[in-house]
N, C-alpha and C positions, 0 to 999 in steps of 0.2 A: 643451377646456381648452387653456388658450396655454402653450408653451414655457418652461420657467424659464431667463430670461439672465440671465448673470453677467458683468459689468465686468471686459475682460479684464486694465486697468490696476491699478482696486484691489481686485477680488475680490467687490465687494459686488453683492446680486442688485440689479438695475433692475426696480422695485419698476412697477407697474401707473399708467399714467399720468405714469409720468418721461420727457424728452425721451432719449432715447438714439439710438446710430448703429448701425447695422451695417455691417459693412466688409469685406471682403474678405481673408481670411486670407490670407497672403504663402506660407503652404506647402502646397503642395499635398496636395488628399485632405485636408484637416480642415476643420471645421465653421467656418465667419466668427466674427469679434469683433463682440464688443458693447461699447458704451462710454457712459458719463455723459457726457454733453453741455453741459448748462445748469443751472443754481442752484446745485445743491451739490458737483454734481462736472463738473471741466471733465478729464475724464481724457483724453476726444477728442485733445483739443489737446496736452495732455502726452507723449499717444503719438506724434502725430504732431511735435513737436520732438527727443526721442529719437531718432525715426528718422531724421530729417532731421540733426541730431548724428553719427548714428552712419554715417551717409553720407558728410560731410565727412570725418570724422576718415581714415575707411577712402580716399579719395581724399587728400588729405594725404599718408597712410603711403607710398601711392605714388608722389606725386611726388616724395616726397623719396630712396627707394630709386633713382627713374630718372636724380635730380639727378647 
C-alpha cells in the first residue's frame, strides 16, 4: 500500500493518479513536500513564487539596512 501525501500548500491529500511533485524539504531531518501540480491545483507554483517573494523581500531588507 502507497503512502498517504498531502499537498504541503493546501492540505488536501493527492488523491491516486493526480499529477503531483515531490520536492525536497528546505529543513533538514523532515520528511519532503508534496504538491498539486496540474488541473486543479497548481500549489507547485504558488509555493514556489512565495518563496522566491520571500527571498527578494529578505534581500531588500538588507540592502536597504547596508544603504
Amino acid at each position: 500500500m502507497s503512502e498517504v501525501q498531502q499537498c504541503a500548500k493546501c492540505g488536501r491529500i493527492i488523491e491516486s493518479g493526480e499529477v503531483f511533485v515531490k520536492f525536497k524539504n528546505p529543513t533538514p531531518n523532515e520528511p519532503p513536500l508534496f504538491f498539486h501540480h496540474r488541473g486543479g491545483g497548481n500549489c507547485y507554483w504558488e509555493y514556489l513564487r512565495d518563496q522566491v517573494l520571500k527571498v527578494q523581500g529578505h534581500c531588500r531588507q538588507h540592502i536597504q539596512v547596508a544603504a
